[in-house]
PDB file of N, H, CA, C and O in Angstrom:
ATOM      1  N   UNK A   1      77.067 324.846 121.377  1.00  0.00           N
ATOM      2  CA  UNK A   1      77.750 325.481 122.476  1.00  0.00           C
ATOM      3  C   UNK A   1      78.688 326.579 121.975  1.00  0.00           C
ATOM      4  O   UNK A   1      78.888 327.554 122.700  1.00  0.00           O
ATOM      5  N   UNK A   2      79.203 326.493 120.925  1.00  0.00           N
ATOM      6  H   UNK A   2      79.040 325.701 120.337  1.00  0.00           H
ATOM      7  CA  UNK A   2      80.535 327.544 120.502  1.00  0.00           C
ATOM      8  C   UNK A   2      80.002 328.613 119.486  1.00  0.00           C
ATOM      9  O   UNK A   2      80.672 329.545 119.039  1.00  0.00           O
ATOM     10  N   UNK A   3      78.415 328.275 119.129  1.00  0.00           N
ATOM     11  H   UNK A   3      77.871 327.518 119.491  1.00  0.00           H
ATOM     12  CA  UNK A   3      77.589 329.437 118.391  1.00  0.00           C
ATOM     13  C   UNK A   3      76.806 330.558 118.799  1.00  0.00           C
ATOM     14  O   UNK A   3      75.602 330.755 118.970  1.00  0.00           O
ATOM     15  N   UNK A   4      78.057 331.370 118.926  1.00  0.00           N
ATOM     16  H   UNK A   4      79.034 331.210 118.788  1.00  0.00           H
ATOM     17  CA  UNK A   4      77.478 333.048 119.422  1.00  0.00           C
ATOM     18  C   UNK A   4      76.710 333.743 118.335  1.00  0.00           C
ATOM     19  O   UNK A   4      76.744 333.712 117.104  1.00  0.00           O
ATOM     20  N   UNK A   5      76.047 334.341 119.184  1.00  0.00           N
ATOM     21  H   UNK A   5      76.019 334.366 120.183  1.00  0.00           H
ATOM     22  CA  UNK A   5      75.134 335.515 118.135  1.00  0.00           C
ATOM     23  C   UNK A   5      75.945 336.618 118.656  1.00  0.00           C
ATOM     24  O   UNK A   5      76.923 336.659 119.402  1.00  0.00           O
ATOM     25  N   UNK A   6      75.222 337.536 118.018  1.00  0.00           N
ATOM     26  H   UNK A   6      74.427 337.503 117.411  1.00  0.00           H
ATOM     27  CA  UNK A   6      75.479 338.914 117.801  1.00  0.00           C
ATOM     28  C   UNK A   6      75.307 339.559 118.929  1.00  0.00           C
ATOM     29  O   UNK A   6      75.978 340.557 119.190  1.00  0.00           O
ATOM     30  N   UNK A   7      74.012 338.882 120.080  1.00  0.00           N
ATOM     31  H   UNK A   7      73.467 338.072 119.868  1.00  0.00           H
ATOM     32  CA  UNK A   7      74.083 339.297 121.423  1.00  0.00           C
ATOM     33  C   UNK A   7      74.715 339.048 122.366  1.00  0.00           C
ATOM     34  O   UNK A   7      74.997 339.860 123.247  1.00  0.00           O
ATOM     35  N   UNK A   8      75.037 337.890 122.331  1.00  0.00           N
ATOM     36  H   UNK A   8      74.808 337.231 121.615  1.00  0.00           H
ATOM     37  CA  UNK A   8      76.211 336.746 123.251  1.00  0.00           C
ATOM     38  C   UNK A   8      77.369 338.018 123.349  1.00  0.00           C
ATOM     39  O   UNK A   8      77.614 338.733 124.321  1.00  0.00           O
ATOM     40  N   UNK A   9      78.111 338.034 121.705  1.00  0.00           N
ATOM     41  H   UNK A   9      77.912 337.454 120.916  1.00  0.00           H
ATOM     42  CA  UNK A   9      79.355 338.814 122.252  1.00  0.00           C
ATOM     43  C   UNK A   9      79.520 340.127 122.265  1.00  0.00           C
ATOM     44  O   UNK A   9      80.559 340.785 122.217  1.00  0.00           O
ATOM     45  N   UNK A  10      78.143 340.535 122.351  1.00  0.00           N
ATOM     46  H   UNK A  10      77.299 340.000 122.390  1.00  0.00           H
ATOM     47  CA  UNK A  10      78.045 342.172 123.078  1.00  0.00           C
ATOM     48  C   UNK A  10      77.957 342.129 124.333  1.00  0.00           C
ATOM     49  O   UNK A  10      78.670 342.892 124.984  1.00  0.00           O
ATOM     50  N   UNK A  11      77.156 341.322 124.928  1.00  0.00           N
ATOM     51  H   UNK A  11      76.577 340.702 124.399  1.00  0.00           H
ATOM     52  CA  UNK A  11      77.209 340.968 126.554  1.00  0.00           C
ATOM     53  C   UNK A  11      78.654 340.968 126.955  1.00  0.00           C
ATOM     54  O   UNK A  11      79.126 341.766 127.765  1.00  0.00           O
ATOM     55  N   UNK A  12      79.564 339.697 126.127  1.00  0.00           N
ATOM     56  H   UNK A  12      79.181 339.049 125.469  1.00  0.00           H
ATOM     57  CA  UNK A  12      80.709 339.433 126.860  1.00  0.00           C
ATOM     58  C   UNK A  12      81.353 340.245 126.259  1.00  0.00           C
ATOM     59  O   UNK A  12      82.507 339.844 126.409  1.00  0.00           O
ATOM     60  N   UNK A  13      81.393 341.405 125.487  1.00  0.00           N
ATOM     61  H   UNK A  13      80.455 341.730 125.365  1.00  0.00           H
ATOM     62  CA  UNK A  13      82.521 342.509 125.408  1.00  0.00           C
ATOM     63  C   UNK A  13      81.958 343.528 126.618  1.00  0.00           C
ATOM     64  O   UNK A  13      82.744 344.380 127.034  1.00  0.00           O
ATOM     65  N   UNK A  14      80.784 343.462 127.112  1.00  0.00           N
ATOM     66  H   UNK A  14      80.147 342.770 126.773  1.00  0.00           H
ATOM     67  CA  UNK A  14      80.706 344.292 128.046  1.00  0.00           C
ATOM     68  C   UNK A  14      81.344 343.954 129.182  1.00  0.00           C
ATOM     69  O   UNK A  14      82.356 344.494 129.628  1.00  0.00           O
ATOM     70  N   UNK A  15      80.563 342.786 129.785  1.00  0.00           N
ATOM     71  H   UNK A  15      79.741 342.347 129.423  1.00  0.00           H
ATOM     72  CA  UNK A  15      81.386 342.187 130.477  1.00  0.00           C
ATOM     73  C   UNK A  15      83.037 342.329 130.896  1.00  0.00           C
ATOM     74  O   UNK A  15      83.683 342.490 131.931  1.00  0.00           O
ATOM     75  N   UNK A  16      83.344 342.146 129.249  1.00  0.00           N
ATOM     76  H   UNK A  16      82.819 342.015 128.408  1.00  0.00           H
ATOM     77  CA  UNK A  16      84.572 342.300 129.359  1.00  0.00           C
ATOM     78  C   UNK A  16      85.262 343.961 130.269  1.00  0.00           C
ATOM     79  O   UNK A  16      85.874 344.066 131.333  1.00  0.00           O
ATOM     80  N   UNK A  17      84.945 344.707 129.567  1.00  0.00           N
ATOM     81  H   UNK A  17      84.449 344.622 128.704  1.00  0.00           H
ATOM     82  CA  UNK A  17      84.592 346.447 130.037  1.00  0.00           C
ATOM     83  C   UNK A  17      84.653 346.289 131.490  1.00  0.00           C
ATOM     84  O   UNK A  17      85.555 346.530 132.292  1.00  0.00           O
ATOM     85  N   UNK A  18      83.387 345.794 131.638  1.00  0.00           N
ATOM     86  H   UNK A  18      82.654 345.598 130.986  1.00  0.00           H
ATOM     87  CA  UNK A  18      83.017 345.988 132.778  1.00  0.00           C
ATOM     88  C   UNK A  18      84.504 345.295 134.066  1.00  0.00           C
ATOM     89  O   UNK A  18      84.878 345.829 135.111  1.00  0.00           O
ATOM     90  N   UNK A  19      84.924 344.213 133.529  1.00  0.00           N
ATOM     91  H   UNK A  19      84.620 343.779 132.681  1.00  0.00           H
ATOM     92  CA  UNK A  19      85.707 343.959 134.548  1.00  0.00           C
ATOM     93  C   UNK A  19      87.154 344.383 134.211  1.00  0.00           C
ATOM     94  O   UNK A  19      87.873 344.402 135.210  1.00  0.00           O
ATOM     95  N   UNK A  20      87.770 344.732 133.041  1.00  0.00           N
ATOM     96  H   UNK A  20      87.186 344.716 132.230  1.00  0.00           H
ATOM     97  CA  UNK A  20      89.110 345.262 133.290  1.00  0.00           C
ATOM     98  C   UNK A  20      89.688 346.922 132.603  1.00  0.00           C
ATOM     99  O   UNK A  20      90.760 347.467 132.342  1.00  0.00           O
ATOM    100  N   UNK A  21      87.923 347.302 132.521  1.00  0.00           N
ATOM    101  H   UNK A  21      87.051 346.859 132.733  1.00  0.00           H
ATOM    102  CA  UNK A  21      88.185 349.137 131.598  1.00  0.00           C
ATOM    103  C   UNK A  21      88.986 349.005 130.924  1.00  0.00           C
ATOM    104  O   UNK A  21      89.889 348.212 130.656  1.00  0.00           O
ATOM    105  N   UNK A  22      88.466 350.158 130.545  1.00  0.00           N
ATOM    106  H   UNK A  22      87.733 350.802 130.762  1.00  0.00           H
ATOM    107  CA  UNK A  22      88.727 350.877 129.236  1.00  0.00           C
ATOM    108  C   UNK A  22      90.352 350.945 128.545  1.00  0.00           C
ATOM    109  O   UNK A  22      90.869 350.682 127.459  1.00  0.00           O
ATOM    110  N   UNK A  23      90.653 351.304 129.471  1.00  0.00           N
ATOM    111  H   UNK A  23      90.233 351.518 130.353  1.00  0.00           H
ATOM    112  CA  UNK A  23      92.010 351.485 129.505  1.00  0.00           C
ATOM    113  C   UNK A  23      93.199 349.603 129.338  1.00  0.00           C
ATOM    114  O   UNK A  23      94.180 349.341 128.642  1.00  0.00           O
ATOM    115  N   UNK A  24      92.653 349.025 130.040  1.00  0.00           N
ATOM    116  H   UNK A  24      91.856 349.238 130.606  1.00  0.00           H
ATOM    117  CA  UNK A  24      93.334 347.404 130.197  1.00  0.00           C
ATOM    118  C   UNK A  24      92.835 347.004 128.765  1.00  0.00           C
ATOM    119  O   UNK A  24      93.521 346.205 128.128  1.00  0.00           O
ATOM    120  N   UNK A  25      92.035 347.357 128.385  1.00  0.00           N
ATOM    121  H   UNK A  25      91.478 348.006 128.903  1.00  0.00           H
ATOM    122  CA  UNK A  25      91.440 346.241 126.927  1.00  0.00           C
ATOM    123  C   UNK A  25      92.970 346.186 126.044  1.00  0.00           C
ATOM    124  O   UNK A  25      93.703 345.210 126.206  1.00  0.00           O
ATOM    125  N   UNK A  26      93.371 347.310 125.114  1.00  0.00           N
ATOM    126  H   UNK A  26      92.776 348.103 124.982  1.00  0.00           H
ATOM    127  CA  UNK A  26      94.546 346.804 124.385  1.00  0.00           C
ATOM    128  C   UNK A  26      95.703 346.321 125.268  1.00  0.00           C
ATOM    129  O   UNK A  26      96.507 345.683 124.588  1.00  0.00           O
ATOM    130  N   UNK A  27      95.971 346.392 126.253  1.00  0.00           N
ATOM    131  H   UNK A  27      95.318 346.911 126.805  1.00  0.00           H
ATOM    132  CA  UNK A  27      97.149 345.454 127.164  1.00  0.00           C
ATOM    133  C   UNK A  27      96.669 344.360 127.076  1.00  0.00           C
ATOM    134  O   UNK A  27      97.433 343.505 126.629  1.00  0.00           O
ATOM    135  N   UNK A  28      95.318 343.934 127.430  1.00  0.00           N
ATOM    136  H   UNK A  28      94.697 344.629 127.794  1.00  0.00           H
ATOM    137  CA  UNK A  28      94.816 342.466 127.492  1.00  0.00           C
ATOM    138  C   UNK A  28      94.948 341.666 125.750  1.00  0.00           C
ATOM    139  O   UNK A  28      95.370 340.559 125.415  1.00  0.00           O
ATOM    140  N   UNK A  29      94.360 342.850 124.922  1.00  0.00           N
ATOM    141  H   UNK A  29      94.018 343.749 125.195  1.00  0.00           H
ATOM    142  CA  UNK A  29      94.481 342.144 123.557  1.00  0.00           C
ATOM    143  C   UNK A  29      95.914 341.272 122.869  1.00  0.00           C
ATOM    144  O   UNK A  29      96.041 340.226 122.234  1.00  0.00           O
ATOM    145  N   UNK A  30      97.132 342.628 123.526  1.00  0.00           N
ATOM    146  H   UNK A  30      97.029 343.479 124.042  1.00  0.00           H
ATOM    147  CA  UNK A  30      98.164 342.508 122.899  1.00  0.00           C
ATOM    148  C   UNK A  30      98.956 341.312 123.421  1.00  0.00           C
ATOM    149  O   UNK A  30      99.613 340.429 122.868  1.00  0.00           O
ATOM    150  N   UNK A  31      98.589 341.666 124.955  1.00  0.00           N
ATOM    151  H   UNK A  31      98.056 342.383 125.404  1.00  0.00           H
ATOM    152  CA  UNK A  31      98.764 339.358 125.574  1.00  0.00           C
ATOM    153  C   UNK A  31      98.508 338.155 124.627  1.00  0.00           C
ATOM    154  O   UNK A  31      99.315 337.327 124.206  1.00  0.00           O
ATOM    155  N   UNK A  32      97.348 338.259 124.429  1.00  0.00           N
ATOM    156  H   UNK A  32      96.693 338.932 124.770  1.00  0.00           H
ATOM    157  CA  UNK A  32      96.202 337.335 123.873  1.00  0.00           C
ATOM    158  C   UNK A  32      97.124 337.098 122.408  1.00  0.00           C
ATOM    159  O   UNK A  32      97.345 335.990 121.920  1.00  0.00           O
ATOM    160  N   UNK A  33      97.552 338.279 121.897  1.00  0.00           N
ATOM    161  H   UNK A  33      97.373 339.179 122.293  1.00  0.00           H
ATOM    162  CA  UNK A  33      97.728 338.070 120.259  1.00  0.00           C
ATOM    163  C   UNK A  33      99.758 337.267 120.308  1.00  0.00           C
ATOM    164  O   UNK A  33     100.258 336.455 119.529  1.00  0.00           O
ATOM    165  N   UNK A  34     100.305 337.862 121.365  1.00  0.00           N
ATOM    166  H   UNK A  34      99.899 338.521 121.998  1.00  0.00           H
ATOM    167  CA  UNK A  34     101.501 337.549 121.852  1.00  0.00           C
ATOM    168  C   UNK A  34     101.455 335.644 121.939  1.00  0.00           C
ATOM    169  O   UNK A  34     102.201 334.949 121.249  1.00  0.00           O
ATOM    170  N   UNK A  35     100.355 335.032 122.995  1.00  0.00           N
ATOM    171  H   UNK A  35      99.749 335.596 123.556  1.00  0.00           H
ATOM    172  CA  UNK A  35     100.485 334.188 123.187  1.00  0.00           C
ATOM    173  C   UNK A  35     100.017 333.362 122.088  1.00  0.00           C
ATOM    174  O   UNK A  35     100.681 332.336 121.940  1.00  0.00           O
ATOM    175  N   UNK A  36      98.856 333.562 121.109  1.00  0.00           N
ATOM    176  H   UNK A  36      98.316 334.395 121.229  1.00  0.00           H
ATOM    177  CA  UNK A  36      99.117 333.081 120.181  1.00  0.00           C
ATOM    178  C   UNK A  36      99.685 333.179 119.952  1.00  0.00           C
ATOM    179  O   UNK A  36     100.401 332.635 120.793  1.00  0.00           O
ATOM    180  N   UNK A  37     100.567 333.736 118.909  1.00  0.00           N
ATOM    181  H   UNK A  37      99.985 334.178 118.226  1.00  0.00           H
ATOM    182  CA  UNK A  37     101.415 333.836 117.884  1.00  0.00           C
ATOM    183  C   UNK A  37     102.834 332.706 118.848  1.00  0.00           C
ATOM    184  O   UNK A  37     103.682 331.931 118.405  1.00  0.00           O
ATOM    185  N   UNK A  38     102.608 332.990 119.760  1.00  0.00           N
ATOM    186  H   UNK A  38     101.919 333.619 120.120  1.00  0.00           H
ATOM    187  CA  UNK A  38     103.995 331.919 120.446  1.00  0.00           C
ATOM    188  C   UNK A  38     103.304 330.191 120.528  1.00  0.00           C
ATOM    189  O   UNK A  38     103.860 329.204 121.009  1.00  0.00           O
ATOM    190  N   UNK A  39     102.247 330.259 120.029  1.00  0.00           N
ATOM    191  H   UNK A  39     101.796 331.062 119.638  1.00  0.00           H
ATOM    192  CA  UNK A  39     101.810 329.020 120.198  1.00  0.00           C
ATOM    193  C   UNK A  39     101.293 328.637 118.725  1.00  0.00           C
ATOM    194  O   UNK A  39     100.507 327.690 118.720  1.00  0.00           O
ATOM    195  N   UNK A  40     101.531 329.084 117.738  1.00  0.00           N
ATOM    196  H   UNK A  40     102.170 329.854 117.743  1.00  0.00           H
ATOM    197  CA  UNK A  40     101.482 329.156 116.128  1.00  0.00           C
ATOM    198  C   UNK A  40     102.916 328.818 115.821  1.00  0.00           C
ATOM    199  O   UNK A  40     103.269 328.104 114.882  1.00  0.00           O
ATOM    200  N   UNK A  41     103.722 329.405 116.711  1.00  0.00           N
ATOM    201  H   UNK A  41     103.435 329.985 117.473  1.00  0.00           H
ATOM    202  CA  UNK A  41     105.615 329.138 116.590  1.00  0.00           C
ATOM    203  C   UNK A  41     105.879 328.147 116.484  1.00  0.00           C
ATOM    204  O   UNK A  41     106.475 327.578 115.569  1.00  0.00           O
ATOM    205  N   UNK A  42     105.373 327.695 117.640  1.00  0.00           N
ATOM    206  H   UNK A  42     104.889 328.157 118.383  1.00  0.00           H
ATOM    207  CA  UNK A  42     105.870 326.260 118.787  1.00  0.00           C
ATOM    208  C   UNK A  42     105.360 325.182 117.662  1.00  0.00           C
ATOM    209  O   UNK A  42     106.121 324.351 117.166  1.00  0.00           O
ATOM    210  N   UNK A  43     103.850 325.313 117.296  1.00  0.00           N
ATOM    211  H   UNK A  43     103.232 325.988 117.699  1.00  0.00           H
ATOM    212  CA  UNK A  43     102.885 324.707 116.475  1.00  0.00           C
ATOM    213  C   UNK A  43     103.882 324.185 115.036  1.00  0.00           C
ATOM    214  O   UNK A  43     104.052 323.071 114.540  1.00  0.00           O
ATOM    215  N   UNK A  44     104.362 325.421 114.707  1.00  0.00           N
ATOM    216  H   UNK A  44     104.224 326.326 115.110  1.00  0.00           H
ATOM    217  CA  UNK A  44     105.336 325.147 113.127  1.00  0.00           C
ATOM    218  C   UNK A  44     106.456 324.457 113.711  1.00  0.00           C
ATOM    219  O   UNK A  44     106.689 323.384 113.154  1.00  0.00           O
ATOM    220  N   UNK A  45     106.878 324.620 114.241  1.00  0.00           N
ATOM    221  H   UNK A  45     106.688 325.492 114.693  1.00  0.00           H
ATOM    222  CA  UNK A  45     108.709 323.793 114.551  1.00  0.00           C
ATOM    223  C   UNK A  45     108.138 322.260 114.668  1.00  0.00           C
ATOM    224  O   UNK A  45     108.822 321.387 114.134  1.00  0.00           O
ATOM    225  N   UNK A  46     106.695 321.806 115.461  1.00  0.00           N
ATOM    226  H   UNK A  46     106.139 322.515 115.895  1.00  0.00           H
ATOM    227  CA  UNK A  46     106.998 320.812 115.954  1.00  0.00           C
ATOM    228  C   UNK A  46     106.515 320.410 114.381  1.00  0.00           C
ATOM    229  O   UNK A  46     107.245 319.493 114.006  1.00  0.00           O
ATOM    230  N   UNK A  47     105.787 320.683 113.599  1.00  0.00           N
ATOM    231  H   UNK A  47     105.194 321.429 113.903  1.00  0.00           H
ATOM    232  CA  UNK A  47     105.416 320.402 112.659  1.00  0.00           C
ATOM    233  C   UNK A  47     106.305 320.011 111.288  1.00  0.00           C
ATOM    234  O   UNK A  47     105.993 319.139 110.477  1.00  0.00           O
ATOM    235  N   UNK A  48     107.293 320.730 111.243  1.00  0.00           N
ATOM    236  H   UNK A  48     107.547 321.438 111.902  1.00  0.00           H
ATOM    237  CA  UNK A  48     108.578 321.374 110.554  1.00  0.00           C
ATOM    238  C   UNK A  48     109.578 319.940 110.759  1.00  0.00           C
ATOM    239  O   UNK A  48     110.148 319.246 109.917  1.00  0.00           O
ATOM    240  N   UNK A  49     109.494 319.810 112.656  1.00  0.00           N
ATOM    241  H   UNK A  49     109.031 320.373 113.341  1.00  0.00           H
ATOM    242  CA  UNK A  49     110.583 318.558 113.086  1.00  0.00           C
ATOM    243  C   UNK A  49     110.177 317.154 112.314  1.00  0.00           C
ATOM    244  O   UNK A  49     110.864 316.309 111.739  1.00  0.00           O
ATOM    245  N   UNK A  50     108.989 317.258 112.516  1.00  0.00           N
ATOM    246  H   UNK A  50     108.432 317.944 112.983  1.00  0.00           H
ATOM    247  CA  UNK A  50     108.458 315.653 112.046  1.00  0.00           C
ATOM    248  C   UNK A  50     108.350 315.573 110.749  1.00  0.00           C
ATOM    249  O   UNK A  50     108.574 314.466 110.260  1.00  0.00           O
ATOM    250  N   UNK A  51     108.067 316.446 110.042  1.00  0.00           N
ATOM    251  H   UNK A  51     107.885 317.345 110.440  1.00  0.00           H
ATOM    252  CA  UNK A  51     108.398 316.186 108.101  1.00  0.00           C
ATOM    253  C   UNK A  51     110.054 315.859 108.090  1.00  0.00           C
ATOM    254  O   UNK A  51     110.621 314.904 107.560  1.00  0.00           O
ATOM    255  N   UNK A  52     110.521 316.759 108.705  1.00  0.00           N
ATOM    256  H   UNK A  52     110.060 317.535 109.135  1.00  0.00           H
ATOM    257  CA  UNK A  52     111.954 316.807 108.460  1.00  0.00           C
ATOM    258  C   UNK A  52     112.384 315.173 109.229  1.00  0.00           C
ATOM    259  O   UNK A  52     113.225 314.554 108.577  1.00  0.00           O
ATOM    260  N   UNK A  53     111.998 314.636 110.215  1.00  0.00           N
ATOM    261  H   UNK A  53     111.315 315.139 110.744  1.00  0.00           H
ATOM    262  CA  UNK A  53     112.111 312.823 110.459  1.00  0.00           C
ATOM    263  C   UNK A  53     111.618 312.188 109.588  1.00  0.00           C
ATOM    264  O   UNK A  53     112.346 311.284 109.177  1.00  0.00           O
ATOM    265  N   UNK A  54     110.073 312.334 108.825  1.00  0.00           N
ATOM    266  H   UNK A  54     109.482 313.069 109.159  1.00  0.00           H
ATOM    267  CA  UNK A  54     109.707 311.704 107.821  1.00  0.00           C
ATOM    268  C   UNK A  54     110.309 311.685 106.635  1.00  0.00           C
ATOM    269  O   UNK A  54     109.951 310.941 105.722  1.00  0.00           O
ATOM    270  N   UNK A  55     111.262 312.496 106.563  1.00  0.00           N
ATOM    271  H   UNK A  55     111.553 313.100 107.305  1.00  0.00           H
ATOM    272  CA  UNK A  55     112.162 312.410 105.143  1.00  0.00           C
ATOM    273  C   UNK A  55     113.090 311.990 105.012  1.00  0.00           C
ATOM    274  O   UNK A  55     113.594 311.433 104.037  1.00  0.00           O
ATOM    275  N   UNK A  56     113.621 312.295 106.439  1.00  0.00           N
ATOM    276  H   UNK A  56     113.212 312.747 107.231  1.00  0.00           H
ATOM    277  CA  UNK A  56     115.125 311.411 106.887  1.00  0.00           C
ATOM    278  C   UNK A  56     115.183 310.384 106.633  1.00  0.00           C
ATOM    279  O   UNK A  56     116.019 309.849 105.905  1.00  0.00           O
ATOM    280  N   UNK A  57     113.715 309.580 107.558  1.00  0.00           N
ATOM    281  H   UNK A  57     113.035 310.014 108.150  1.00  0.00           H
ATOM    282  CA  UNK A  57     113.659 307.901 107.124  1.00  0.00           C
ATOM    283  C   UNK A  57     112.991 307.594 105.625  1.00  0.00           C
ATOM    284  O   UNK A  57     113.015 306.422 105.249  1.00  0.00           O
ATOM    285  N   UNK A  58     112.402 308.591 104.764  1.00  0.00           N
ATOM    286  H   UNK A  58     112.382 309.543 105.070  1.00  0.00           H
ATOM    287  CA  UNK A  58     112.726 307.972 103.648  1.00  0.00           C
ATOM    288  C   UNK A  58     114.043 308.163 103.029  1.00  0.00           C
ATOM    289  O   UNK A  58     114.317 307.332 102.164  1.00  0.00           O
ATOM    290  N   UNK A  59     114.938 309.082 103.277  1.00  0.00           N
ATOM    291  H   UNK A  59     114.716 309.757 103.981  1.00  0.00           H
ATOM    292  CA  UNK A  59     116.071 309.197 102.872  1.00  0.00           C
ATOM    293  C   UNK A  59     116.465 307.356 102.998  1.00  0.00           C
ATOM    294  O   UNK A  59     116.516 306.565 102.056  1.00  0.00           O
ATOM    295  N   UNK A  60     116.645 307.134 104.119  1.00  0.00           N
ATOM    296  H   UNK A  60     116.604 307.776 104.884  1.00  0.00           H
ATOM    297  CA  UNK A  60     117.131 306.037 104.680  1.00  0.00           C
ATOM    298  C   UNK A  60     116.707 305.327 104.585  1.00  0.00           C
ATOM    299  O   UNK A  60     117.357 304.327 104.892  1.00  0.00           O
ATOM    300  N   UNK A  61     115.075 305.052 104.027  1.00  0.00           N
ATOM    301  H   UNK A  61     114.547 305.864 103.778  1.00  0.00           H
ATOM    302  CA  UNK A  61     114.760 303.678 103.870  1.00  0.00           C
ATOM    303  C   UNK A  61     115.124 303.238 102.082  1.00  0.00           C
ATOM    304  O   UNK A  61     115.313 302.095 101.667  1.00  0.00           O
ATOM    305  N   UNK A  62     115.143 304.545 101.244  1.00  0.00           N
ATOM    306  H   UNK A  62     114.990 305.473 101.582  1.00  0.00           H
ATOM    307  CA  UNK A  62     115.704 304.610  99.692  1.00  0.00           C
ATOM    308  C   UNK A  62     116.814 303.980  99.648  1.00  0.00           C
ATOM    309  O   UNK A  62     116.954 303.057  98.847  1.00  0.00           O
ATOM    310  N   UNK A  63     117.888 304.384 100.562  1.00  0.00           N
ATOM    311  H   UNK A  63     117.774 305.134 101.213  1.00  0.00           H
ATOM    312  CA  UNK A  63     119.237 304.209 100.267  1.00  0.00           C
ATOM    313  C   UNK A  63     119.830 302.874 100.508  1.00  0.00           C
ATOM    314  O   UNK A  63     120.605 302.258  99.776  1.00  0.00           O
ATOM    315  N   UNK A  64     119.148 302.396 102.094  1.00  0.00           N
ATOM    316  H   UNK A  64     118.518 302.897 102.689  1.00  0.00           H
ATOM    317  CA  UNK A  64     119.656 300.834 101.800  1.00  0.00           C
ATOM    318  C   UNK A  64     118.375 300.060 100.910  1.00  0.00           C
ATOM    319  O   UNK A  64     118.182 299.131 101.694  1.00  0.00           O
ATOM    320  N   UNK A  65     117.865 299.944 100.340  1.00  0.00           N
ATOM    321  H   UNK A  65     118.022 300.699  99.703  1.00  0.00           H
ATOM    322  CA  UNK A  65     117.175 299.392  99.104  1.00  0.00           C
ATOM    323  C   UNK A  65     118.224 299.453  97.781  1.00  0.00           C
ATOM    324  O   UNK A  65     118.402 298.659  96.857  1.00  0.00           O
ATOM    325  N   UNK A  66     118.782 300.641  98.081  1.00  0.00           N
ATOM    326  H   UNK A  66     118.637 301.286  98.831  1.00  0.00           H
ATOM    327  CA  UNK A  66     119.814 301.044  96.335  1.00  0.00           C
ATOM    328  C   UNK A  66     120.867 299.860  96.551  1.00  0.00           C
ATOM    329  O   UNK A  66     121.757 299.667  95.723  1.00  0.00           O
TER     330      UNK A  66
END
C-alpha cells in the first residue's frame, strides 16, 4: 500500500497542481515542513522528559541503596 512508483507520484503531483496551482504549491510546502518540524519538537522534549525521569529514578534508586 505505501509503495509508489515513479507514476503514482507524478499523477499525485499533478493532481496536486491541478487542485491548488502553481502559485499555492510553496505556501502549501512551507506548512507541511512547519508542521513537521513542530512535531519533531514536541517528539524531542517528550523524549528528552522521560530519559531525564529515567535517571532521576536511578539517581534515586542508587542513593537509598548507598
Amino acid at each position: 500500500m505505501g509503495n509508489f512508483g515513479v507514476s503514482e507520484w507524478i499523477l499525485i503531483l499533478l493532481i496536486v497542481i491541478l487542485l491548488f496551482g502553481g502559485r499555492k504549491i510553496p505556501e502549501l510546502m512551507r506548512g507541511i515542513g512547519r508542521g513537521i518540524r513542530e512535531f519533531n519538537d514536541a517528539k524531542n522534549n517528550v523524549k528528552k522528559e522521560i530519559e531525564e525521569g529515567i535517571n532521576e529514578k536511578d539517581k534515586e534508586s542508587s542513593s537509598v541503596k548507598s
